[in-house]
MIBAKOL-878740 format. One line per field, with one value per residue (C-alpha): chain; residue number from 1; z negated, x, y negated. Coordinates in Angstrom, 2 decimals, padded with zeros to 5 digits, always signed. Example, Ala and Ser with C-alpha at 12.3 -4.5 7.8 and 13.67 -1.06 7.14 Angstrom:
residues 2
chaine	c(A,A) .
num	c(1,2) .
z	c(-007.80,-007.14) .
x	c(+012.30,+013.67) .
y	c(+004.50,+001.06) .
//
This chain:
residues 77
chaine	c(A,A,A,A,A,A,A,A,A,A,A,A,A,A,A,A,A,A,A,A,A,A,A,A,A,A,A,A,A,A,A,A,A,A,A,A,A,A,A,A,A,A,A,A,A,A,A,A,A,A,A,A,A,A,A,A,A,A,A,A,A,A,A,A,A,A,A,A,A,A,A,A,A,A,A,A,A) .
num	c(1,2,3,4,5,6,7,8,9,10,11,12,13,14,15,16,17,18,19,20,21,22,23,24,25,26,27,28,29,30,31,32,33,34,35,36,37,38,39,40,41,42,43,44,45,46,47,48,49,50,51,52,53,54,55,56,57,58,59,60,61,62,63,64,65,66,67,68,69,70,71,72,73,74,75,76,77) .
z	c(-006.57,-006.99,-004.46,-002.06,-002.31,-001.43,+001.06,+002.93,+002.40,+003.53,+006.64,+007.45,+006.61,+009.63,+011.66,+011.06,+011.77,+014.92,+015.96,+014.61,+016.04,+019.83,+020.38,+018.41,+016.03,+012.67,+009.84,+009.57,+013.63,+013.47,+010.48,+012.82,+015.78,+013.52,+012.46,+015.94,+016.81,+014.05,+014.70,+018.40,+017.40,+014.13,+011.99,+008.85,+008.77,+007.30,+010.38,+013.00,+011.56,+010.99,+014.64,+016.00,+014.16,+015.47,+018.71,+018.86,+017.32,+020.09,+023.19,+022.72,+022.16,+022.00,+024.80,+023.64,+024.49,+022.76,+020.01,+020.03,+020.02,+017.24,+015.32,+016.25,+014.66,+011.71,+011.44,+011.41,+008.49) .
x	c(-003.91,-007.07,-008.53,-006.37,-006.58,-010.54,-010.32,-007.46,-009.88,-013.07,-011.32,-009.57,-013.36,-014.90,-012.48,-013.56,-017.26,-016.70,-014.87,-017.40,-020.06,-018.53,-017.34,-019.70,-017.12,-016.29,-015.02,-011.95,-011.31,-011.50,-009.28,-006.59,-007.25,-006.48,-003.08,-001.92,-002.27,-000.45,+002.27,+002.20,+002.49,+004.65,+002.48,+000.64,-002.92,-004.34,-002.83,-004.42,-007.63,-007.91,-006.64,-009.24,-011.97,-011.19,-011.02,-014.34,-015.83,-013.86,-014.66,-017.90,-021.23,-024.25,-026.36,-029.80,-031.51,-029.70,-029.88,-033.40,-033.68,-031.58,-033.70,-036.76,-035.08,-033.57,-037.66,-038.96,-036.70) .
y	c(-000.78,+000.85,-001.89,-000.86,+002.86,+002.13,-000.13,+002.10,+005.61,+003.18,+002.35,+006.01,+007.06,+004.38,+005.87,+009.48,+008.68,+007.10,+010.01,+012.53,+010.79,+010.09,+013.01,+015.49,+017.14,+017.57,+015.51,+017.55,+018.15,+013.93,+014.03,+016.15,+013.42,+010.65,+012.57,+013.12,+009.66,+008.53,+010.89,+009.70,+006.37,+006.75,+004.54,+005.27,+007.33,+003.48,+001.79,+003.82,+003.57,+000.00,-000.15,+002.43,+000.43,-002.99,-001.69,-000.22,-003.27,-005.24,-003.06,-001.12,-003.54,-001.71,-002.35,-003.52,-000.38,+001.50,-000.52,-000.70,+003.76,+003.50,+000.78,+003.31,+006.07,+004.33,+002.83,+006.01,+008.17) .
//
């Protein structure tokens, strides 16, 4: 059970951050995006997040130069 709980608030959590970090906006405003999307879609908050995430695994690769500014950055903390 607790295992569950976790993994279910690790993935809502992915979800959040890609939202935050795409579009610039809050943890809560991303909180509210995932909620409307589960309403529009009538699944549960878990569902839509695991769904978000494998899609942006699935569809987004980073291109290599991007990857590469981000290694930079990550280098240089």
């Amino acid at each position: 059970m607790v295992d569950e709980i976790s993994s279910s608030r690790g993935a809502i959590e992915q979800a959040k951050v890609m939202l935050m970090i795409v579009y610039g906006i809050s943890a809560e405003r991303a909180f509210d995006i995932l909620i409307w999307r589960l309403e529009q879609k009538n699944v549960k908050l878990r569902q839509v997040s695991e769904q978000l995430s494998a899609r942006v695994r699935a569809d987004f690769a980073l291109l290599g130069g991007l990857r590469s500014q981000f290694d930079q950055l990550l280098l240089g903390l």
